[in-house]
Backbone as a printed PyTorch tensor [residue, N CA C, xyz], in Angstrom:
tensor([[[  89.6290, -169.8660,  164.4550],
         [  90.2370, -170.2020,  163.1950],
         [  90.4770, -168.9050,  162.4220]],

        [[  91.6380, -168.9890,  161.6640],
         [  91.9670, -167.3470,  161.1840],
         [  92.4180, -167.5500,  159.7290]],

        [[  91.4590, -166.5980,  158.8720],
         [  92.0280, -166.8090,  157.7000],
         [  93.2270, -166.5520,  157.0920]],

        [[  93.4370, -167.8040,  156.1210],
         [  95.3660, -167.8760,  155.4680],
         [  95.2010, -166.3820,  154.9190]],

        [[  96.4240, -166.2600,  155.1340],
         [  97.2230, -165.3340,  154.2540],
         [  97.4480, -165.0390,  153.1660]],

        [[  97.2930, -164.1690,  152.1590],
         [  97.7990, -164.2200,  150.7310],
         [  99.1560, -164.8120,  150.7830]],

        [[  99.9090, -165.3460,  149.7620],
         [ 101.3080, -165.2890,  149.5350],
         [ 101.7870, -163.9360,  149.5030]],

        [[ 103.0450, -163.6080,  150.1140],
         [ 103.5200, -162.4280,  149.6910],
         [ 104.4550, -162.3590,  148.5120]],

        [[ 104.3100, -161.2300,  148.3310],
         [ 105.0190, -160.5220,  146.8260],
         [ 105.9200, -160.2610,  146.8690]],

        [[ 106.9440, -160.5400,  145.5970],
         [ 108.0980, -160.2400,  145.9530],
         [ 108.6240, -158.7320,  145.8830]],

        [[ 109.2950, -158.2620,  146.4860],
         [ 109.1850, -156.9210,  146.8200],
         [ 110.0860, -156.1890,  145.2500]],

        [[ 109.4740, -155.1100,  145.5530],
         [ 110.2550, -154.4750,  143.8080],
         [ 109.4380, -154.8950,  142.5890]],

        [[ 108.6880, -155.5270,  142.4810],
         [ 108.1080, -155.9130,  141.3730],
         [ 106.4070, -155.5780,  141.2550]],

        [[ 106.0100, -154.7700,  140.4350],
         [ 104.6640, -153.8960,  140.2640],
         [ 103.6940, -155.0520,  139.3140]],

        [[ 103.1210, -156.2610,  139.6170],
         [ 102.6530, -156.9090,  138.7360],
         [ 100.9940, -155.6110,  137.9680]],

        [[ 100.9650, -154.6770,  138.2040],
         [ 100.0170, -153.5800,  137.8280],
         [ 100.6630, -153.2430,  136.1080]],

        [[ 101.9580, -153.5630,  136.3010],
         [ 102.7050, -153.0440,  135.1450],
         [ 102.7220, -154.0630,  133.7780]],

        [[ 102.5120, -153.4020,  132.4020],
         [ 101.7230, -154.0780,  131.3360],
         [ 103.2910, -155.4310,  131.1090]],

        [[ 102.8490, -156.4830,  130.2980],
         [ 103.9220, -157.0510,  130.1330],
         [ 104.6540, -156.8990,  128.7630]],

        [[ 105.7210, -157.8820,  128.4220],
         [ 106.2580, -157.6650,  127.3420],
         [ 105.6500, -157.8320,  125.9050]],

        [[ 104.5530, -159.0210,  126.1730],
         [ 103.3360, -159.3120,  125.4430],
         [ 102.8890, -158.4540,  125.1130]],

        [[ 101.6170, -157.8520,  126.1160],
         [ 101.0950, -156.6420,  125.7910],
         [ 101.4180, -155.9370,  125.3770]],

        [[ 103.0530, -155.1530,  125.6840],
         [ 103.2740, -154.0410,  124.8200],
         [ 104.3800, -154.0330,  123.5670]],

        [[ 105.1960, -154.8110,  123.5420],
         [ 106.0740, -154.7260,  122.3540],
         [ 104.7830, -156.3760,  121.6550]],

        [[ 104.2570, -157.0910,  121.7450],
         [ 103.5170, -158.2370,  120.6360],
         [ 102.2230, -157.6320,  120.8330]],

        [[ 101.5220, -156.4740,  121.1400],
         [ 100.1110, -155.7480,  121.0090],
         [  99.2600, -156.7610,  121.5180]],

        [[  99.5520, -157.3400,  122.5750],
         [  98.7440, -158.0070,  123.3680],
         [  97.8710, -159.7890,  122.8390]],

        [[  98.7290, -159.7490,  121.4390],
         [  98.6060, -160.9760,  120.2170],
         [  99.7660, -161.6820,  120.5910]],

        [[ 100.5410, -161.9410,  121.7030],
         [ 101.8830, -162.5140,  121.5120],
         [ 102.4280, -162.8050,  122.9070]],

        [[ 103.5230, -163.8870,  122.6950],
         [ 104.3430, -163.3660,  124.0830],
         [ 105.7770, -163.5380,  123.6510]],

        [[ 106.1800, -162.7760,  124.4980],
         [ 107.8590, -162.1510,  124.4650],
         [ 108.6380, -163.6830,  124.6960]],

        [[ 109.5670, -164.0690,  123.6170],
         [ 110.3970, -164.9310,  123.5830],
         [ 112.0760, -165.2490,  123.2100]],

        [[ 112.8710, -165.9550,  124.1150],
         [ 114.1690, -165.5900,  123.5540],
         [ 114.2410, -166.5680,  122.0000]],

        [[ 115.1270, -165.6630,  121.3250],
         [ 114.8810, -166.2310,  119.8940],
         [ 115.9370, -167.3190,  119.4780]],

        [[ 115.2090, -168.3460,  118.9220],
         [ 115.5720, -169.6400,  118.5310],
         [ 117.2200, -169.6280,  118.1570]],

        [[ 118.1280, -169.1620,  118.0970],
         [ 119.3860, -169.1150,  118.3180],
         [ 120.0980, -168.2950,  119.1640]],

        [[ 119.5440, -167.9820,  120.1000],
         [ 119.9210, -167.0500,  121.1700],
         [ 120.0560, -165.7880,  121.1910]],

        [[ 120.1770, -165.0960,  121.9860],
         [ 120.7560, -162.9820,  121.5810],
         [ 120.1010, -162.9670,  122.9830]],

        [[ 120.1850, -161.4550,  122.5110],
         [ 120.0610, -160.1920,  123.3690],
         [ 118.3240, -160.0810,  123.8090]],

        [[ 118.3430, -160.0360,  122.4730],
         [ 116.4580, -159.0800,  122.5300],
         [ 115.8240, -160.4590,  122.3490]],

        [[ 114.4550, -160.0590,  122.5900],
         [ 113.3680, -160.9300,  122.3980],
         [ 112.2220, -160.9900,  121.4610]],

        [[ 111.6410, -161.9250,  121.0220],
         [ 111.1030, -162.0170,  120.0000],
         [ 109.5690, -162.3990,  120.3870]],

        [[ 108.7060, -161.9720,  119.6220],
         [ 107.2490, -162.3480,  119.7900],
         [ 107.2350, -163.5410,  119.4260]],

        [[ 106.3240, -164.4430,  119.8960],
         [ 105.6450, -165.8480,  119.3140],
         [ 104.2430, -165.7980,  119.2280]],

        [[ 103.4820, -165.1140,  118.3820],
         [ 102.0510, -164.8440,  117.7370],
         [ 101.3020, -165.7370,  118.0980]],

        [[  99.9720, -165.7160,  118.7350],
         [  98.8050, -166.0350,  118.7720],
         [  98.2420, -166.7080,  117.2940]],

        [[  97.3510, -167.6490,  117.2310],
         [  96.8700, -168.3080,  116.1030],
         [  96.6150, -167.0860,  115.3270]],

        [[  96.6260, -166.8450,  114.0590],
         [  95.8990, -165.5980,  113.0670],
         [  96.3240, -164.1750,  113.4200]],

        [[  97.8040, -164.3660,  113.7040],
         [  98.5660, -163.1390,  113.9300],
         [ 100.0080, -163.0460,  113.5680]],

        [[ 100.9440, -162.7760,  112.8600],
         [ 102.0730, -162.4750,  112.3880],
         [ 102.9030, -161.6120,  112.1730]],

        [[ 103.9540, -160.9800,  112.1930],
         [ 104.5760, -160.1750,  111.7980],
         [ 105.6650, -160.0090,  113.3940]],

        [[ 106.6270, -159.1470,  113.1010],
         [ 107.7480, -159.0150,  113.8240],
         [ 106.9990, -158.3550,  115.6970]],

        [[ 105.9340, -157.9770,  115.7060],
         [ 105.1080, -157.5250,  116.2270],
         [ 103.5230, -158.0090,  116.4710]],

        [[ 103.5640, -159.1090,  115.6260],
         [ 102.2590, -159.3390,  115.7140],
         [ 100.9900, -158.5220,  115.5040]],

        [[ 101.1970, -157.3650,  114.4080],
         [ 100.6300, -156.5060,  114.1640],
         [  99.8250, -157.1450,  112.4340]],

        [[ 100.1670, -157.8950,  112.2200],
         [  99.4580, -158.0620,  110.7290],
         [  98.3300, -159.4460,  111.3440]],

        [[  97.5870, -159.8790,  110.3930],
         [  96.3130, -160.6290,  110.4640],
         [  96.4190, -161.9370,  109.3640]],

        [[  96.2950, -162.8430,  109.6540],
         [  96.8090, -164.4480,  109.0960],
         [  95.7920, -163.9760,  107.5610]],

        [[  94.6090, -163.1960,  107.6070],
         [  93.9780, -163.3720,  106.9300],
         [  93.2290, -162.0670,  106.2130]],

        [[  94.5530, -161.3500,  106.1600],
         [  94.0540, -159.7820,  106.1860],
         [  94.1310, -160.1940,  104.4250]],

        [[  94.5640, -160.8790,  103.8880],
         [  94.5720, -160.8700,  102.5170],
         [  93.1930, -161.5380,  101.7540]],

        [[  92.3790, -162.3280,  102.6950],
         [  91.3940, -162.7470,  102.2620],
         [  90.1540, -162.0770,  102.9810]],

        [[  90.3730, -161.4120,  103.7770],
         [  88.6590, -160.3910,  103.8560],
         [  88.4070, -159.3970,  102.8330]],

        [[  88.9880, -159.0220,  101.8920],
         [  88.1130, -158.3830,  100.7370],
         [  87.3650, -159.0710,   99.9920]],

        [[  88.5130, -160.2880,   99.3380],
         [  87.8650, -161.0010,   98.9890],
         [  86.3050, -161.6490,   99.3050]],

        [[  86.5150, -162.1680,  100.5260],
         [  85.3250, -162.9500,  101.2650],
         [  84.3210, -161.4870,  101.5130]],

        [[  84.4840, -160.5020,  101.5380],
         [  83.4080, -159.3390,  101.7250],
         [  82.6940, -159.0820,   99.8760]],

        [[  83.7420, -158.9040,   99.1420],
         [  82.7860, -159.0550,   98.0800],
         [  82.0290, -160.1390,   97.7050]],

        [[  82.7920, -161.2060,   97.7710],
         [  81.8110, -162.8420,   97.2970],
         [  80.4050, -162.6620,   98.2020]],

        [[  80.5330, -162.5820,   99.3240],
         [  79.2020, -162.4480,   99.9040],
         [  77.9030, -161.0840,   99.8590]],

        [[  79.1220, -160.2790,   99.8180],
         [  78.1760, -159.4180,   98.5390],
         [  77.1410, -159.4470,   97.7280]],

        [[  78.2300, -159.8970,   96.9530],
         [  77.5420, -160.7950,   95.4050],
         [  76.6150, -161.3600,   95.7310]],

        [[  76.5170, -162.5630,   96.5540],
         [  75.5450, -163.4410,   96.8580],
         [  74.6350, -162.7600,   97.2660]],

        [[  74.5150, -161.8670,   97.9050],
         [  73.1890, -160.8820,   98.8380],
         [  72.4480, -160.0660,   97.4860]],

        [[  73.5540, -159.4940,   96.4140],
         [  73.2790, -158.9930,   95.2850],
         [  72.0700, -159.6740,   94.6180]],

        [[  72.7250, -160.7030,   94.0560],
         [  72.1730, -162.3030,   93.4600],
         [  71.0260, -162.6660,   93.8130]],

        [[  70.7750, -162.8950,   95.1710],
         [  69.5290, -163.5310,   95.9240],
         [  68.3330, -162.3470,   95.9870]],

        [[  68.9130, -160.7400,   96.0390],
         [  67.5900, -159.6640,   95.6440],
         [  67.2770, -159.7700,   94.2340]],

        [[  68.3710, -159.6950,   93.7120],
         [  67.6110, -159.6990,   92.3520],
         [  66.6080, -161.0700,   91.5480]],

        [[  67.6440, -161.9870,   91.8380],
         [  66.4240, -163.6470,   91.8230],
         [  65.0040, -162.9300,   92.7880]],

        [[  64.9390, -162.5950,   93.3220],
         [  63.6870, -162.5960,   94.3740],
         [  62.9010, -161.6490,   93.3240]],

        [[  63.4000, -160.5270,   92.6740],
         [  63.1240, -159.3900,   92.4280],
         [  62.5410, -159.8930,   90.8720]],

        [[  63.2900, -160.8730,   89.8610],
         [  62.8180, -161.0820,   88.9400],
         [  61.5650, -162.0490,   89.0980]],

        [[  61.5400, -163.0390,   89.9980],
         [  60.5750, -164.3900,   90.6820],
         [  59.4250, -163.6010,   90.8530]],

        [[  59.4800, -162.0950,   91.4680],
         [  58.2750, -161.3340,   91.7850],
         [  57.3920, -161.2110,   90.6780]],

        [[  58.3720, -160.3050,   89.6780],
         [  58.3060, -159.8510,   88.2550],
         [  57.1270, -161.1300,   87.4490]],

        [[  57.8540, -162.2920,   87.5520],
         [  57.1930, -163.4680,   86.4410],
         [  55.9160, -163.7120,   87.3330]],

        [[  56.0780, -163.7170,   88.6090],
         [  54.6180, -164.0710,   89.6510],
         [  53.4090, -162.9570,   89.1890]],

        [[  53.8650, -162.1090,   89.0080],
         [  52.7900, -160.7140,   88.6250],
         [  52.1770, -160.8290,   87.4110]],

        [[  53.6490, -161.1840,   86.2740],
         [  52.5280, -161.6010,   84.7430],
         [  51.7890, -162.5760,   84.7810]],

        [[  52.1170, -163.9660,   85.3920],
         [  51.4590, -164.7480,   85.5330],
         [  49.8620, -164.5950,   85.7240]],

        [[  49.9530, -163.9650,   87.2350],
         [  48.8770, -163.7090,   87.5030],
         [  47.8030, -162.8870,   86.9830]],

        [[  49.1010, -162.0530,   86.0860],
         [  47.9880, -160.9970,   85.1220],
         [  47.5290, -161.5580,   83.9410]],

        [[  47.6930, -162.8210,   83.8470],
         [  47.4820, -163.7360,   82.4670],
         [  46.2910, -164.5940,   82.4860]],

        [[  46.4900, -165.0430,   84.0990],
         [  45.1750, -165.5090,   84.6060],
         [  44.0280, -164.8020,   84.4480]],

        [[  44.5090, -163.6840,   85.0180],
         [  42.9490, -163.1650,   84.9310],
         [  42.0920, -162.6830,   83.8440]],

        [[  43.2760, -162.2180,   82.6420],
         [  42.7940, -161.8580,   81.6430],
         [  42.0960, -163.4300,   81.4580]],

        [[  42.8670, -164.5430,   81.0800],
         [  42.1300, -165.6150,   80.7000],
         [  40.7090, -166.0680,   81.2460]],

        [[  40.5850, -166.1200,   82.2970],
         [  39.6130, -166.3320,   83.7720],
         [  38.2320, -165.2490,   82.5690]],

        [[  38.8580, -164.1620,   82.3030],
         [  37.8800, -162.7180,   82.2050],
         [  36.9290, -163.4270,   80.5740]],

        [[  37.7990, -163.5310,   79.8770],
         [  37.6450, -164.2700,   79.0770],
         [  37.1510, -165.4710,   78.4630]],

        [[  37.1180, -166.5310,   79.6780],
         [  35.8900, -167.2900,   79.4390],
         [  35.1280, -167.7690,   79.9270]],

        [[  34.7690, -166.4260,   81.4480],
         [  33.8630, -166.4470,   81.9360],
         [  32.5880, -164.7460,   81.3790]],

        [[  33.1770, -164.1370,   80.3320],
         [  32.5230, -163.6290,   79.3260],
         [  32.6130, -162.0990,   80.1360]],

        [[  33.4480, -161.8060,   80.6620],
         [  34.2860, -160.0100,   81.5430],
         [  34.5030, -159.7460,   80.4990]],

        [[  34.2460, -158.3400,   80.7030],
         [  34.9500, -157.4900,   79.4520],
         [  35.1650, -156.3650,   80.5150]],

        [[  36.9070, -156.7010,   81.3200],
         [  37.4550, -156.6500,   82.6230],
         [  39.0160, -155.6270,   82.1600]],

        [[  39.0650, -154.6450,   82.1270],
         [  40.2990, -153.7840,   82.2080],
         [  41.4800, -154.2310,   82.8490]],

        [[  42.3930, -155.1320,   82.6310],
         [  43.7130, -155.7040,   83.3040],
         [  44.7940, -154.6510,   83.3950]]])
């Protein structure tokens, strides 16, 4: 028994070589004839990719945004932690003065 054969290739053609995708849509796209016909070809973008090239980002206008808001929040949540510490410490330094106090310490806080 002898193993099949690959299909052969059609001769002249280097499939090694990048495609139209890859290099005119940056590898975000594939090469398409454009919706009323011509010459040249046109990209058709991948989800969250746009432009004549497929070089811009569906959402390049909202990652600053979304990088500061979460920011903020990381900001927000040290400092809550940071003041929560703050009131936990007097607290406790209130106790003890009290504690010192009427259990008859005469205790340096």
């Amino acid at each position: 028994m002898s193993t099949p054969l690959p299909p052969p290739r059609p001769r002249g053609i280097d499939f090694s070589l990048p495609t139209c995708g890859e290099t005119r849509c940056h590898g975000r796209g594939t090469c398409t004839v454009p919706p009323g016909g011509g010459a040249g070809l046109v990209c058709d973008c991948m989800l969250g990719y746009r432009g004549e090239s497929c070089e811009d980002t569906v959402n390049e206008a909202v990652s600053l945004p979304l990088t500061l808001g979460v920011l903020a929040v990381i900001v927000g949540l040290v400092l809550m932690a940071f003041i929560f510490a703050k009131v936990r410490q007097k607290q406790k330094k209130r106790l003890r003065k009290e504690m010192a106090a009427r259990h008859g310490y005469n205790v340096a806080v």
